[in-house]
C-alpha positions in Angstrom: 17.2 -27.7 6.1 14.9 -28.6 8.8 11.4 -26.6 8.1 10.1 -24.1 10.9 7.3 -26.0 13.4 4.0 -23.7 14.4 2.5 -23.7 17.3 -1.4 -24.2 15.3 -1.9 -25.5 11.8 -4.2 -22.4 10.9 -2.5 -19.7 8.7 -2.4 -16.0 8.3 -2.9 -14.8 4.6 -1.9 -11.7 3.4 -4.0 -11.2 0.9 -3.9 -7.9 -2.0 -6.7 -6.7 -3.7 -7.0 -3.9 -6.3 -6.1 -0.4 -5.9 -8.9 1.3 -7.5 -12.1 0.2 -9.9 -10.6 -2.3 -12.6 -10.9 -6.4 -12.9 -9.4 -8.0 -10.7 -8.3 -10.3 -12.8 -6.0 -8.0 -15.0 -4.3 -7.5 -11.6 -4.5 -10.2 -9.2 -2.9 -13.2 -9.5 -4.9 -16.8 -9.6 -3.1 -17.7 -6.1 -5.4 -15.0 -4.8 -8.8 -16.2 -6.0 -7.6 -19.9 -4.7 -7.2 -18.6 -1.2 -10.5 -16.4 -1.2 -12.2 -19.7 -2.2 -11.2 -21.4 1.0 -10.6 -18.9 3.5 -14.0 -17.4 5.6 -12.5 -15.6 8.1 -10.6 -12.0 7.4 -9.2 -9.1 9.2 -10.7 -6.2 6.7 -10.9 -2.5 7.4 -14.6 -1.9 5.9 -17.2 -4.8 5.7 -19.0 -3.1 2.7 -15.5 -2.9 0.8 -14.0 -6.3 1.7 -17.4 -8.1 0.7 -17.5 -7.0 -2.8 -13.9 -7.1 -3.4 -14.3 -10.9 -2.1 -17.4 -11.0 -4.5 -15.1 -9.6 -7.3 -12.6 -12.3 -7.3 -14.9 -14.8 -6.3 -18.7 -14.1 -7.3 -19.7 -17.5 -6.1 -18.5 -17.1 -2.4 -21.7 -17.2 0.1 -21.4 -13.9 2.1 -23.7 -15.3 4.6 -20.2 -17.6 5.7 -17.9 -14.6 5.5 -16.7 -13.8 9.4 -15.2 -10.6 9.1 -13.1 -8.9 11.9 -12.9 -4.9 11.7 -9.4 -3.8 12.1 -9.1 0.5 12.2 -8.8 2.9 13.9 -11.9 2.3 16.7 -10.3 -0.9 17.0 -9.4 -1.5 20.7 -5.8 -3.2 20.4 -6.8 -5.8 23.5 -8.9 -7.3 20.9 -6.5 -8.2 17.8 -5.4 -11.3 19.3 -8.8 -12.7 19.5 -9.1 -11.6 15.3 -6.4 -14.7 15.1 -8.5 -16.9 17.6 -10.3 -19.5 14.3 -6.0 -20.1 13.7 -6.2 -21.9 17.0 -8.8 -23.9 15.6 -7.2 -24.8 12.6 -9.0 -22.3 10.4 -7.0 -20.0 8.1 -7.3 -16.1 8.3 -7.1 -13.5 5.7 -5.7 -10.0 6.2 -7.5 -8.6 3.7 -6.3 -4.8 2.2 -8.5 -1.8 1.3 -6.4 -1.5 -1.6 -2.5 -3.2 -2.9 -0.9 -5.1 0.1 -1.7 -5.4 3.9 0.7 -4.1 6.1 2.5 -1.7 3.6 1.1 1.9 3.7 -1.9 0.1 5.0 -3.6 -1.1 8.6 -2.4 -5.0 9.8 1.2 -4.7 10.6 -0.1 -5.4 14.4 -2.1 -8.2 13.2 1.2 -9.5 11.1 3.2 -9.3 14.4 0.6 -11.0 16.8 0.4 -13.7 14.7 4.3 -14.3 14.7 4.6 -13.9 18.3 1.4 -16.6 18.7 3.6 -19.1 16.5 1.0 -19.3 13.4 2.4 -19.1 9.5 2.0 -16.1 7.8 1.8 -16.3 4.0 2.2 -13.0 2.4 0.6 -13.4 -1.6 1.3 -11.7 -4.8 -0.5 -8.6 -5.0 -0.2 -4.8 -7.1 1.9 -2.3 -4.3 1.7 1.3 -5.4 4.7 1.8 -3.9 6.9 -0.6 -5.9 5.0 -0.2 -9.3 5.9 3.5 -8.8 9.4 2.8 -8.6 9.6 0.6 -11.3 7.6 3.1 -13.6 10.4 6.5 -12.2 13.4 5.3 -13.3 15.2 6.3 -10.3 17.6 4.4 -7.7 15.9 1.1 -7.4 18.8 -0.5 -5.6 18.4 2.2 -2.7 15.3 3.8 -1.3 12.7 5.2 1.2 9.3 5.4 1.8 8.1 8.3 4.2 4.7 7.9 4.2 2.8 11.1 4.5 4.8 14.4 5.2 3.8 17.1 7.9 0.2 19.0 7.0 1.8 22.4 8.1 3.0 24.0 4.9 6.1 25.3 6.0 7.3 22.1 8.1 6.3 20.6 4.7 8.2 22.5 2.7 11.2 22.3 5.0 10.9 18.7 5.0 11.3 18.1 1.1 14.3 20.1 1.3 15.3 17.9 3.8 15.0 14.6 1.7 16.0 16.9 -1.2 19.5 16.7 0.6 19.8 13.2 1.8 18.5 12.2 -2.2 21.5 13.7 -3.2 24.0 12.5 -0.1 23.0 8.8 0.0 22.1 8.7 -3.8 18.5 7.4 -2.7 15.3 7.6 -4.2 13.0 9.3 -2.2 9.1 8.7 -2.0 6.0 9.8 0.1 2.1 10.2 -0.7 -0.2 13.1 0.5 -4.2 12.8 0.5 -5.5 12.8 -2.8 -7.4 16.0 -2.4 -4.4 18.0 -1.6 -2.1 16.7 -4.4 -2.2 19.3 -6.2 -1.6 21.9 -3.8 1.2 19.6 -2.7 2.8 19.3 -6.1 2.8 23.6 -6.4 5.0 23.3 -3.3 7.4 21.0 -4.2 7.6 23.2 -7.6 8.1 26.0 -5.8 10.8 24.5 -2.8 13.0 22.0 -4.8 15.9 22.7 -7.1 14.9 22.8 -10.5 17.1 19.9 -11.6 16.0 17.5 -8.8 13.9 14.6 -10.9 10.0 13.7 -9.8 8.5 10.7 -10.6 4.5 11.2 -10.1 2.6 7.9 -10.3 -1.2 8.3 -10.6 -3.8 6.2 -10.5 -1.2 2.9 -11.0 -3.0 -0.4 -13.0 -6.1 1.5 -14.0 -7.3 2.9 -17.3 -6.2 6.5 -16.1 -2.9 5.4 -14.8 -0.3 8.4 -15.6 3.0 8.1 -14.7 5.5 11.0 -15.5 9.4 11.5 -14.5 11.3 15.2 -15.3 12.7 17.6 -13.7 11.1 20.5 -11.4 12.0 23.2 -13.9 9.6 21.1 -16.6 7.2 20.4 -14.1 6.7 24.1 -13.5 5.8 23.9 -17.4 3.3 20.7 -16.6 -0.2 20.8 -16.4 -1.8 17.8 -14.4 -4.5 17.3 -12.2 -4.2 15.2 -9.4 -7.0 15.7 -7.6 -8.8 13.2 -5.6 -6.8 10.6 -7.9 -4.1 8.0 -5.7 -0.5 9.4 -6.2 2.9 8.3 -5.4 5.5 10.5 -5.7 9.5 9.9 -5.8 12.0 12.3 -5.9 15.9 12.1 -6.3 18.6 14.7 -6.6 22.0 13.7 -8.5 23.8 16.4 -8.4 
């Protein structure tokens, strides 16, 4: 099978980091801290951040060589292409995540895209995703299911909204799965409590691959009974209706 031809011999790296305070390199695999070692250029969301993470897979890296592109959300889309510009050159570029993998639930989907339509590789590398290690850890329809991201603010179009994915849980037999801001988790788990049918199943998945990690599948009538506090801590949660 003839192998696809790029327009420059630069490459886009996808790279994962951690996805909270915990050693890299109980989480990352050694692909990453090969890549780190050679790449100087990345697409990051927050300098301070993306150096010590580089720094934490890689203590020997000279920061004074890292070129680091800011991509959120004062970033001026005119200016993305030119992030990919070193590719030209035959320099690789790393998209480098705040936390688990670019481009999923996280900024450089643009940047993905660009690259493709500017005819340079991109590599995507192993990396922890919240979203998968949650469904793995539920126990629910792995073979079927959607992430929504974050639901409406407005309590009552939030509350109308789980009911909604309530119902097409139960009509599609699909697992179900959203995130809210860590400091209203648990203001968001009272509502789904209060809103869903007591024999629906939630999966919460906090703080995934670090010392704290907790990850707890029952129904709403036992998490009425549950006491948990989710606040400020990363949470995925999955629901799914049966019957």
């Amino acid at each position: 099978m003839a192998q696809p031809s790029f327009q420059y011999s630069g490459k886009l790296y996808l790279i994962p980091t951690t996805l909270g305070p915990s050693n890299p390199i109980e989480v990352l695999p050694y692909s990453i801290k090969k890549i780190i070692e050679k790449v100087d250029h990345y697409i990051v969301e927050n300098e301070k951040t993306a150096r010590r993470s580089i720094k934490e897979v890689v203590p020997g890296k000279k920061q004074p060589l890292l070129k680091l592109s800011l991509l959120n959300k004062f970033t001026e889309a005119s200016s993305l292409s030119g992030f990919l510009d070193p590719c030209k050159d035959g320099l690789d570029v790393g998209l480098l995540s705040e936390a688990g993998c670019p481009g999923v639930a996280d900024p450089g989907a643009e940047i993905v895209q660009i690259a493709h339509s500017m005819g340079i590789q991109v590599v995507p590398l192993v990396g922890p995703s919240s979203i998968l290690l949650a469904m793995m850890g539920s126990g629910m329809n792995g073979q079927s299911f959607t992430f929504h991201g974050y639901l409406p603010i407005d309590k009552k179009e939030r509350k109308q909204e789980l009911k909604n994915l309530e119902r097409i849980s139960l009509e599609r037999k699909q697992a179900q799965i959203f995130i809210e801001t860590p400091y209203r988790n648990n203001a968001f788990l009272e509502d789904m409590t209060a809103v869903l049918h007591p024999g629906t199943r939630l999966c919460v998945a906090c703080d995934l691959t670090l010392p704290s990690e907790f990850i707890l599948t029952q129904t709403i009538a036992a998490w009425k009974k549950t006491k948990v506090d989710l606040h400020k801590r990363p949470t995925i949660f999955v629901l799914q209706k049966e019957n």
